[in-house]
Backbone as numpy.savetxt, mean C-alpha at the origin, in Angstrom:
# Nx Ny Nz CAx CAy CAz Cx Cy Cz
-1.18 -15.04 -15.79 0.26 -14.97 -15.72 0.70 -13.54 -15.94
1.87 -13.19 -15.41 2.02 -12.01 -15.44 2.92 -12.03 -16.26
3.06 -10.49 -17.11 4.08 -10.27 -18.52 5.03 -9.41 -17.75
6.00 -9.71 -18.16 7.25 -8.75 -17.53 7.06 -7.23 -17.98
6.53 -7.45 -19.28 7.13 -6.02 -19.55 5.70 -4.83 -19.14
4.91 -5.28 -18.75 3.72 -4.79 -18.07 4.01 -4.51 -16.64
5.07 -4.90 -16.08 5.22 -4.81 -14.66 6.10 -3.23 -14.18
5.48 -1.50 -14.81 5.96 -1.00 -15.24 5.79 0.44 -13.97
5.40 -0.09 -12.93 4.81 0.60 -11.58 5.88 0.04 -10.55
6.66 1.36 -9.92 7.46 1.13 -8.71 7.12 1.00 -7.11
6.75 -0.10 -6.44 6.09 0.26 -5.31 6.55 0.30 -3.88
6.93 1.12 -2.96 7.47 0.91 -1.80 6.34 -0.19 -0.76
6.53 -1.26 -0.41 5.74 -1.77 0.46 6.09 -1.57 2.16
4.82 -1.32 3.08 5.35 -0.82 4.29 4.34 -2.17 5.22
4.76 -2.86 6.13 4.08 -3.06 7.52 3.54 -2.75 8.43
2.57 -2.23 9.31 1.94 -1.88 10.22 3.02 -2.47 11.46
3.88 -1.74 11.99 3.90 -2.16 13.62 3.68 -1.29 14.67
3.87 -1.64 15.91 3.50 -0.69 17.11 4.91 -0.17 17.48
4.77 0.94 18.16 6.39 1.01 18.83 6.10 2.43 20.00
6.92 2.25 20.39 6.41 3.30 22.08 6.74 4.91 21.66
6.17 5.64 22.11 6.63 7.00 22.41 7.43 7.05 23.45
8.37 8.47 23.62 9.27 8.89 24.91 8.72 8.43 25.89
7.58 9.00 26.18 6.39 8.48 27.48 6.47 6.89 27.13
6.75 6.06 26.99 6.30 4.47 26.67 4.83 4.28 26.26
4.23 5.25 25.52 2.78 4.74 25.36 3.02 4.22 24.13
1.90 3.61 23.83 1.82 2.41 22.17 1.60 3.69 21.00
1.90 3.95 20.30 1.76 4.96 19.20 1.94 3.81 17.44
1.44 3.73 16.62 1.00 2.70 15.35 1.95 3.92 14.75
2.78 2.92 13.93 3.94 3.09 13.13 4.19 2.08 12.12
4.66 2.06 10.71 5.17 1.32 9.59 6.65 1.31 9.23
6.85 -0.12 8.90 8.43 -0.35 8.67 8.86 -0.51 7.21
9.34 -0.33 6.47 9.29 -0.45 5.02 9.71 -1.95 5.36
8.98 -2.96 4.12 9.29 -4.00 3.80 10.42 -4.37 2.68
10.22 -3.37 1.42 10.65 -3.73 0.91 9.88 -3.07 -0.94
10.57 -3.23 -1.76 9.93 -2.56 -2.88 9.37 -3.19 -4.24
8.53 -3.50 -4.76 8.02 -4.43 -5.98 7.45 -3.65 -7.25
8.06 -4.02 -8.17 7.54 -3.88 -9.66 6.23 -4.21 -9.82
5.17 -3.05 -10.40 3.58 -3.93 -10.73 2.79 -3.18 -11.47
1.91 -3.60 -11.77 1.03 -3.56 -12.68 0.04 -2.81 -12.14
-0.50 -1.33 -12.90 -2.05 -0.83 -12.26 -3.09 -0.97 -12.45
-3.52 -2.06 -12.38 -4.74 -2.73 -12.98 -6.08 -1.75 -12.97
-6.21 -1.21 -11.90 -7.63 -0.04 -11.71 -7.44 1.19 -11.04
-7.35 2.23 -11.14 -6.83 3.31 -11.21 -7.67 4.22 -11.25
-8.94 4.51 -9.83 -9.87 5.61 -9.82 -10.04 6.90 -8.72
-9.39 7.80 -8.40 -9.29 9.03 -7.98 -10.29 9.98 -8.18
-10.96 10.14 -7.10 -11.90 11.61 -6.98 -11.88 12.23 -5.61
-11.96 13.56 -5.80 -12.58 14.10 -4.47 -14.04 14.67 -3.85
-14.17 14.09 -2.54 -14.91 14.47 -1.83 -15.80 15.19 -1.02
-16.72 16.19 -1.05 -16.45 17.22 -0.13 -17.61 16.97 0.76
-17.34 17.10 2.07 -17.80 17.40 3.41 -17.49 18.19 4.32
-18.30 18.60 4.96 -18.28 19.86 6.02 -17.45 20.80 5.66
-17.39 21.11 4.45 -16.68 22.54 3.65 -15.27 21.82 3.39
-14.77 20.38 3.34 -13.17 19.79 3.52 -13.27 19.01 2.04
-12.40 19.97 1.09 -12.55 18.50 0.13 -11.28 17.38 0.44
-11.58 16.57 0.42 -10.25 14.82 0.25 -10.51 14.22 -0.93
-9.40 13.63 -1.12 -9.24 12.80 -2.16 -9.32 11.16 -1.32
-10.47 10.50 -2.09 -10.68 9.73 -2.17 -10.52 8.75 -3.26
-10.08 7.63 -3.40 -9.65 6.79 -4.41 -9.42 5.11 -4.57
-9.69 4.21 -5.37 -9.34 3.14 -4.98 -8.41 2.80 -6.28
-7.33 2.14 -5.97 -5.86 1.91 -6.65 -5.92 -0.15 -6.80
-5.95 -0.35 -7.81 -5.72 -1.93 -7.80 -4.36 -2.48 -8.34
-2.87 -3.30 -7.57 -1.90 -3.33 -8.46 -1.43 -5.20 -8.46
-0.91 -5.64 -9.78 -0.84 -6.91 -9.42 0.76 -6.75 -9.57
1.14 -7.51 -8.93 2.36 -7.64 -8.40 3.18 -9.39 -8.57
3.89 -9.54 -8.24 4.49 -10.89 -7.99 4.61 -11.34 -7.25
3.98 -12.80 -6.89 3.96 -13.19 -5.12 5.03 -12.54 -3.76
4.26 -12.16 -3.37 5.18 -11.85 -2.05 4.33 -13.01 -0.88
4.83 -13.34 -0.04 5.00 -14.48 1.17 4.13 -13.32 2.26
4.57 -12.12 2.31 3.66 -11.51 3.07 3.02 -10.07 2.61
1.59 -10.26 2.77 1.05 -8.75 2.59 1.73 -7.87 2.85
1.70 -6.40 2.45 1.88 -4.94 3.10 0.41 -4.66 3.92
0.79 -3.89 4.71 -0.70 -3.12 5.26 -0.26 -1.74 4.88
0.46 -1.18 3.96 0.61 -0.01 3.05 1.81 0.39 2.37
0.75 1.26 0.89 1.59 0.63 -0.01 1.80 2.43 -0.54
3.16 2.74 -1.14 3.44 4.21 -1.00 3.71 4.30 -3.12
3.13 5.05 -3.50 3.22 4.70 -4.92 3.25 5.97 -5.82
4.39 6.85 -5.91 4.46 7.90 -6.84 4.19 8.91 -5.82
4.74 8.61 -4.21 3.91 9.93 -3.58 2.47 9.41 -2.81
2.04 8.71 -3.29 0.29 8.84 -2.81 0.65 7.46 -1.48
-0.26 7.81 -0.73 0.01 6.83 0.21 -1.36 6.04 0.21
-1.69 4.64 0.33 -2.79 4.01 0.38 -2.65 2.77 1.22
-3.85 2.31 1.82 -4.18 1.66 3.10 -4.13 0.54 2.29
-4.05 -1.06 2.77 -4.14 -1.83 1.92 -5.56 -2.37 2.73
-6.78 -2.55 1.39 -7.64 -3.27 2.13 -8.03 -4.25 1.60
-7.48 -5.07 0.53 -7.56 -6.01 -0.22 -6.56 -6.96 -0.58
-5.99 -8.33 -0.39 -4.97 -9.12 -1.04 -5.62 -10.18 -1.87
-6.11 -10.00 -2.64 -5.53 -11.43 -3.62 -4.43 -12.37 -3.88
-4.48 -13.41 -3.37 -3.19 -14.03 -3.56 -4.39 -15.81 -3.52
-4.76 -15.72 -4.21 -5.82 -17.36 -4.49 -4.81 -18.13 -5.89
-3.82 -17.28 -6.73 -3.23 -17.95 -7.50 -2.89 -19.08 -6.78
-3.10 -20.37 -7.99 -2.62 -21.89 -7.14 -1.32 -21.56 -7.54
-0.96 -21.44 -8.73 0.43 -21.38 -8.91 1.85 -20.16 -8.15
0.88 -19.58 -7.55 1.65 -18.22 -6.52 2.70 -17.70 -7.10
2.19 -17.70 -8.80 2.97 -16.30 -9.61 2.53 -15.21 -9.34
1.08 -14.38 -8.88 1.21 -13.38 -8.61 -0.20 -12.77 -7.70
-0.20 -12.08 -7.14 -1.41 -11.45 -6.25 -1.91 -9.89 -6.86
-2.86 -9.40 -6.51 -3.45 -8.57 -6.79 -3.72 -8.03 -5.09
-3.22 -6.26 -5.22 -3.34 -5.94 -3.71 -3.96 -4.88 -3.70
-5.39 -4.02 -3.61 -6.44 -3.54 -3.77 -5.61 -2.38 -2.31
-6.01 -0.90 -2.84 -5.64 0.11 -1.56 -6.43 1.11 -2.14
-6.92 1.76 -0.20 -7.57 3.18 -0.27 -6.34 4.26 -0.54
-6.82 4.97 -1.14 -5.89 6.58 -1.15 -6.10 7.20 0.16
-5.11 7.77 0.82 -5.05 8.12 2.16 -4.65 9.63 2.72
-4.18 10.38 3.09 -4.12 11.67 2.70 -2.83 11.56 3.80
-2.18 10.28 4.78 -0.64 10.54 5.35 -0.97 8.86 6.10
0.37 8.40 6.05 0.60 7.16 6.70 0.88 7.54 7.99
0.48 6.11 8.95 1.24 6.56 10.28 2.63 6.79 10.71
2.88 7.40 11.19 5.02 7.86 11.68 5.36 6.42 10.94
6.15 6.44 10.12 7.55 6.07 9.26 8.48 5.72 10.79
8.80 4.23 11.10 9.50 3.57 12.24 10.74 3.69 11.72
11.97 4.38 12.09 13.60 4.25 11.38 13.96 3.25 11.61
14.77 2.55 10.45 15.57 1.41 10.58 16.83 0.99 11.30
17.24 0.34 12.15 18.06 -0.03 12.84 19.62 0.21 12.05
């Protein structure tokens, strides 16, 4: 069960959709969903280095309060991360756990109508 006062992490949640360029070609774009209070359950950041490039690599775990639908990314203090994990097996669907890579830029930000 989740404690309120632990729920102390602000999170922008975003969607994966498609949407056209000028040219009409398919170009992958995210819509904000919407924003949730949560919990940082695992919290590990390092960087990488290859071919002379360091990245930050990281995996972020946050539990949250049921949402009806996943994010496919989740924007948190700045850091942007891929979602590659949902937990949501609670029978009682008080709350999910949503597991993300650290990412170094999301795809184009879709403007809202």
């Amino acid at each position: 069960m989740i404690e309120t006062g632990k729920l102390t992490q602000r999170l922008n949640l975003y969607a994966a959709t498609t949407t056209k360029s000028l040219s009409g070609a398919p170009i992958a774009a995210i819509t904000r969903m919407g924003g949730a209070w949560a919990e940082l359950v695992i919290g590990r950041a390092d960087t990488a280095t290859s071919q002379d490039r360091d990245r930050a690599v990281g995996v972020y775990q946050f539990r949250v309060r049921w949402l009806t639908t996943a994010p496919d990314w989740v924007n948190w203090r700045g850091k942007w991360f891929r979602v590659t994990g949902v937990d949501d097996t609670d029978s009682h669907r008080a709350q999910m756990l949503i597991t993300g890579d650290l990412t170094d830029a999301p795809p184009t930000i879709k403007a809202q109508p």
